[in-house]
C-alpha positions in Angstrom: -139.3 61.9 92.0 -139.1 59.8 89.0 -143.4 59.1 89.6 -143.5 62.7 89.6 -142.0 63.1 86.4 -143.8 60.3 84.6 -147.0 61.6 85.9 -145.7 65.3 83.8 -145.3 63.0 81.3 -148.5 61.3 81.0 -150.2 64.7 81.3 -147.9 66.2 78.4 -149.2 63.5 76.4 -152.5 64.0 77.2 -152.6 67.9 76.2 -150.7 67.4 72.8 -153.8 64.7 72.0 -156.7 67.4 73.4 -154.6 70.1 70.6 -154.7 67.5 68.1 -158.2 67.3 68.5 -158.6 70.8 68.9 -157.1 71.5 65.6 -158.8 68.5 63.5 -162.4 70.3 64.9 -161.4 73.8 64.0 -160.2 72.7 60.5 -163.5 70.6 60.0 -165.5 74.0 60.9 -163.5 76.0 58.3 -166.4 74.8 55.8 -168.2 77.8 57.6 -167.5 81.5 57.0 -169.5 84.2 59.4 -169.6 87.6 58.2 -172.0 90.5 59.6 -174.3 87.8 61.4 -174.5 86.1 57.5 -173.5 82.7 58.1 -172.2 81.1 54.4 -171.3 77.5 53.5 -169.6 75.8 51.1 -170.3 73.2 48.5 -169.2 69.7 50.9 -171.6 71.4 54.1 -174.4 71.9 51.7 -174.1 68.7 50.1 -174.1 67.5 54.0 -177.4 69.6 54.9 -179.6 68.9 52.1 -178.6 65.7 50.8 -177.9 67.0 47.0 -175.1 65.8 45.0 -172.5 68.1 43.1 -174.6 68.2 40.2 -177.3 69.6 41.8 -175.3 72.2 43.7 -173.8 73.3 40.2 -177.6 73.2 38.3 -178.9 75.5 41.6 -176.0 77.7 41.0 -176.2 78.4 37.5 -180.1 79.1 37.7 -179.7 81.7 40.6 -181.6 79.6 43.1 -179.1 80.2 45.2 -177.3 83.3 46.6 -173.1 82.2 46.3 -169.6 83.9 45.9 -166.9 82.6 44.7 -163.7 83.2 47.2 -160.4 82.3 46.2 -161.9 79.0 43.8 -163.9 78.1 46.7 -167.6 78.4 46.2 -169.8 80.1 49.7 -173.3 79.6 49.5 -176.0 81.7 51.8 -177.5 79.5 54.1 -180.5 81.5 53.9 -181.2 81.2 50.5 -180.9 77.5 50.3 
């Protein structure tokens, strides 16, 4: 009996890691908003996928190369139009 109960243990442990985990990846893909088949980004993802640095991301902004809204202080920039 007391095997039994360790083994719940063991297997208790191992579901509260695998929600852990579950939760770190869900929070990592926050960074991505999906609206109407429009997938949008923000500033650290497109840093990520085109190599750019902050600076640049700001210059693309302000010229308009780039289609972005701002949503709640959090830029969102359409993938599509980087």
């Amino acid at each position: 009996m007391i095997e039994f109960l360790k083994s719940i243990l063991v297997i208790v442990k191992i579901l509260q890691d695998i929600k852990v985990l579950l939760e770190r990846w869900e929070a990592s893909r926050e960074g991505v908003v999906v609206q109407d088949a429009v997938v949008w980004i923000d500033a650290s993802d497109v840093k990520r996928l085109l190599n750019v640095s902050d600076a640049t991301i700001y210059r693309r902004r302000t010229e308009g190369a780039w289609v972005c809204r701002k949503v709640g202080g959090k830029w969102f920039y359409l993938k599509s139009s980087l």
